[in-house]
C-alpha positions, -999 to 999 in steps of 0.1 A, spaced: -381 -118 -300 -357 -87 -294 -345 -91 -261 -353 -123 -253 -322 -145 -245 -315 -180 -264 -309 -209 -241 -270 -209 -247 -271 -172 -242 -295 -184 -207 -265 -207 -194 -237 -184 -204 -252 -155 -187 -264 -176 -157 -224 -190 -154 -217 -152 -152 -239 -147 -122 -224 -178 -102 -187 -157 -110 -200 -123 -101 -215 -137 -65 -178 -154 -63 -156 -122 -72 -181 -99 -51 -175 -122 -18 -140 -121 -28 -140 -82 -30 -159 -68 2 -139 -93 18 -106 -80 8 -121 -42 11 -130 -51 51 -93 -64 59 -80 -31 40 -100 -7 56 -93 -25 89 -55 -23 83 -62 14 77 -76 18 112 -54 -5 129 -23 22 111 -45 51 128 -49 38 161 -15 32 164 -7 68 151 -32 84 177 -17 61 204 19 76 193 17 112 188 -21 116 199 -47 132 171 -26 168 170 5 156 160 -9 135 129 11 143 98 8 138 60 10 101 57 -20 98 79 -41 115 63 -33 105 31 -41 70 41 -75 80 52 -77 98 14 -68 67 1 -93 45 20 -118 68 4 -109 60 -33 -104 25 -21 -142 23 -15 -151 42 -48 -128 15 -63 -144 -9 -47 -178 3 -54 -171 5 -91 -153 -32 -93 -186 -44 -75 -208 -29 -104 -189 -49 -128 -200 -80 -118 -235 -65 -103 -245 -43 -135 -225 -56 -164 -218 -91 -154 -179 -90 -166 -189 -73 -201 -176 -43 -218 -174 -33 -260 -147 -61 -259 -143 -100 -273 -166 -93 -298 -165 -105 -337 -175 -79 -362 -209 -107 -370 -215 -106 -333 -218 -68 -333 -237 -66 -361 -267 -92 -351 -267 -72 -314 -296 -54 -309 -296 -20 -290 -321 -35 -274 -310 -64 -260 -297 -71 -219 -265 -79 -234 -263 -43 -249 -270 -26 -228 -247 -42 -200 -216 -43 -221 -221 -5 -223 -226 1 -189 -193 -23 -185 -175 2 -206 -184 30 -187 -173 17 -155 -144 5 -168 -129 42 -182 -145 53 -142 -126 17 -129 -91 29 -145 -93 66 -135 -100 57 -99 -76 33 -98 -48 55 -108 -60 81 -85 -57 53 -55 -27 41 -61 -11 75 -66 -25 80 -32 -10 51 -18 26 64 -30 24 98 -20 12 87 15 43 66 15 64 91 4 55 117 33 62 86 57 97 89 41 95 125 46 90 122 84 115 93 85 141 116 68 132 149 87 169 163 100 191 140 74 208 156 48 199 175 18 207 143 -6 188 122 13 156 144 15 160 153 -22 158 115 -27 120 118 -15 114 152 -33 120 133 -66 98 103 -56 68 133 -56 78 139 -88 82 108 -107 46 98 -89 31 128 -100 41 124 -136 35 90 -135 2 97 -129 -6 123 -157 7 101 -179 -18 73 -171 -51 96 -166 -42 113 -200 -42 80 -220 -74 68 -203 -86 98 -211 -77 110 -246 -66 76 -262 -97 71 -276 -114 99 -300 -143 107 -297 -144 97 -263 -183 84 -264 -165 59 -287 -153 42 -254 -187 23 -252 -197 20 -288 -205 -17 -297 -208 -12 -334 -192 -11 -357 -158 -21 -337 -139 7 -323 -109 -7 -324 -86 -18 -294 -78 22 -282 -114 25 -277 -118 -7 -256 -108 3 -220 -111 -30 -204 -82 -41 -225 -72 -9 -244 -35 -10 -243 -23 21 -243 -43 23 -210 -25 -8 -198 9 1 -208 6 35 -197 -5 27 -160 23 -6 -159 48 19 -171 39 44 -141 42 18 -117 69 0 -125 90 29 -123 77 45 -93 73 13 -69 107 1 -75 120 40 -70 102 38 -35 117 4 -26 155 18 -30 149 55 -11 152 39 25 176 10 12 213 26 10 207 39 44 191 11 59 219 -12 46 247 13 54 235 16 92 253 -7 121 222 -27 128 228 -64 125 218 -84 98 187 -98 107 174 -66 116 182 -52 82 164 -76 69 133 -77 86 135 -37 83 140 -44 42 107 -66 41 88 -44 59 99 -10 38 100 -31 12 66 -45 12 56 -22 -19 73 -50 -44 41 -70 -43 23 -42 -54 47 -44 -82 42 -84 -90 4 -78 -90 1 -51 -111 29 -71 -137 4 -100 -136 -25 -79 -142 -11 -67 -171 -3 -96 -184 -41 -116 -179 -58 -84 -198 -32 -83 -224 -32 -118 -236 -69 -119 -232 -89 -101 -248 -121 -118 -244 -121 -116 -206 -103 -89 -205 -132 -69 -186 -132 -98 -155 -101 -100 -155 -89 -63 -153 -112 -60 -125 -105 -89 -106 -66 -78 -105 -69 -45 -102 -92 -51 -69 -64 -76 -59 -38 -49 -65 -56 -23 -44 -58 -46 -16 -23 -51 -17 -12 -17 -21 -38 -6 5 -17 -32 32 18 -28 21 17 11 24 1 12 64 22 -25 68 54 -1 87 28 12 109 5 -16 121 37 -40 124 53 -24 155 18 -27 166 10 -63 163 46 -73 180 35 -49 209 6 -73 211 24 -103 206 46 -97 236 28 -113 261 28 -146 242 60 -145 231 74 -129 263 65 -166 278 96 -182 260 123 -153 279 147 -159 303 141 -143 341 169 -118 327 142 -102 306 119 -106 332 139 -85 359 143 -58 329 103 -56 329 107 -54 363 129 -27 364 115 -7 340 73 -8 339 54 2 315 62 19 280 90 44 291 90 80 274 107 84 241 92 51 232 93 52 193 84 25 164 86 32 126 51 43 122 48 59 160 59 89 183 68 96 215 55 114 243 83 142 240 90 169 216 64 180 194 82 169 165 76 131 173 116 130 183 146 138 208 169 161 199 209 146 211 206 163 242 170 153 254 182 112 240 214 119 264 200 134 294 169 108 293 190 80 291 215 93 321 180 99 340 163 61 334 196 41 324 174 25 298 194 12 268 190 27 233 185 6 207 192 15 162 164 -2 145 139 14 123 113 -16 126 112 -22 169 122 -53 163 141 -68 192 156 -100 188 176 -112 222 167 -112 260 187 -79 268 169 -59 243 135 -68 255 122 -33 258 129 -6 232 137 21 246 147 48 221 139 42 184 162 63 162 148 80 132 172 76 99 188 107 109 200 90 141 216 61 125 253 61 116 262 55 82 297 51 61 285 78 40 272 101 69 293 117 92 262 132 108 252 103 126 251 99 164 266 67 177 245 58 213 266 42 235 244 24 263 250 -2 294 226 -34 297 227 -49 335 206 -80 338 204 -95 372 207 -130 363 199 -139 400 162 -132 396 141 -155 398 
């Protein structure tokens, strides 16, 4: 009878249920530790600058936790609704004995629908992702020269492009566009978007070249500052973060590419891996100067009584208190100018410290007390720079 399913075609689509229930737990998991990071990046914005002095990156991030859930949404109905199936992995006798009629049908279909929706939203996200980035840089950068701040100016550009380039093959690689979902006769690879590859190609292309352009802005300067080596490179993984975003999105490509037949699952189940990754890595410079402020207590217990009489000395989080992702309570612009840094640290005697990650490392740097922006940090190629000159006395008799 039409429509009624054989009993291979009963354990084949019953396997697909057991890996649906398995990807879905897989996804809304994932989606609640991304959306949580996201907070976690806000609260520790708010708790910086307060809700007024917010900026671009922050709300981009919020922008981007919307299409996060769309894209979530749409890799759920996937599994839910189509069951991993789409107009691919088909022979031509297999798509001529399918009825209209039939569950199969009908769900690979509505798998090809979601897929061309799965693709567009995706782009769109991770677009979002980058430019959210890329006004972090903008802030970081605020005051630097015009070379440097030109740097981030072209990173708008090459995302932007990046992303016309992959919307317009998801959308007008395959002609007509209904053909997208047709089942029969076979409309060729183009016309397959779970696997189509001038869809694949086209977003791989766009993000190989943008994600490693983002990794190298902050580099030359990071790496040409006076900071000492293990701070440039915990400042170089955390900036740096964006190059998994990279290896997922290469592995992704190269699961759908080489199969065909599950191309559908698979393009789903890496492109929700990718998002989760890209959702993390981009808010990762904000939430990280937060977890070490929370971590301070615990690893405060393994301190000398030198950075105990510091704490002493110094209570509470002084003004002009700064990390990567936060503010101070200052100037509106989220920074001291040269005189305000000078005359602050005359008034407090509080030591000032280059590091664009809060990351302190020995006993006498146990509070941060001025965090530079880029701007701030001398360079060999930047004779702009402001070298801060600061006394440390530790009583060593405490205690």
């Amino acid at each position: 009878m039409p429509g009624q399913l054989s009993p291979e075609e009963a354990a084949a689509m019953e396997a697909a249920l057991a890996a649906a229930r398995s990807f879905n737990t897989t996804l809304w998991t994932l989606y609640a530790i991304g959306i949580l990071v996201t907070i976690l990046r806000t609260y520790a914005r708010i708790k910086a600058v307060g809700w007024k002095r917010l900026e671009g990156d922050d709300y981009m991030a919020w922008v981007s936790a919307l299409l996060y859930t769309l894209q979530n949404c749409l890799g759920y109905q996937i599994g839910a609704l189509a069951h991993g199936l789409a107009n691919n992995g088909m022979t031509d006798a297999q798509r001529a004995v399918l009825s209209p009629a039939s569950p199969e049908y009908i769900m690979r279909v509505a798998g090809s629908k979601i897929q061309v929706a799965g693709w567009s939203s995706y782009s769109t996200l991770i677009t979002a992702l980058k430019l959210s980035m890329l006004f972090f840089y903008l802030r970081l950068t605020n005051g630097l020269s015009r070379n440097y701040r030109l740097r981030v100016k072209l990173g708008f550009v090459l995302v932007l492009a990046g992303y016309i380039a992959a919307i317009l093959a998801i959308l007008l690689s395959c002609r007509p566009f209904h053909h997208n979902w047709q089942i029969n006769p076979d409309p060729g690879n183009l016309c397959q978007p779970a696997v189509s590859r001038s869809v694949v190609w086209a977003s791989f292309a766009a993000n190989i070249t943008s994600d490693i352009y983002l990794v190298l802005i902050p580099l030359p300067l990071l790496w040409g500052s006076r900071m000492r080596m293990v701070e440039k490179v915990a400042s170089t993984f955390v900036l740096g973060a964006g190059i998994f975003v990279l290896v997922c999105a290469t592995l992704k490509t190269i699961f759908v590419v080489t199969d065909e037949v599950n191309g559908a699952e698979l393009a789903g189940a890496w492109g929700t891996r990718e998002a989760f990754v890209a959702v993390v890595t981009t808010n990762l410079p904000m939430v990280f100067p937060l977890f070490k402020t929370w971590l301070r207590p615990i690893l405060g217990n393994t301190r000398g009584s030198s950075s105990k009489q510091y704490k002493r000395n110094y209570k509470g989080t002084p003004e002009g208190f700064r990390t990567i992702g936060g503010g101070n309570g200052g100037s509106g612009n989220g920074v001291y100018n040269s005189s305000e840094r000078a005359a602050r640290s005359s008034k407090h005697n509080h030591p000032s410290k280059n590091v664009l990650t809060n990351v302190s490392f020995t006993e006498s740097e146990e509070r941060i007390i001025e965090t530079m922006k880029m701007q701030d940090m001398k360079t060999a190629g930047d004779k702009r720079g402001i070298v801060v000159e600061s006394k440390i006395v530790i009583d060593v008799t405490a205690g």
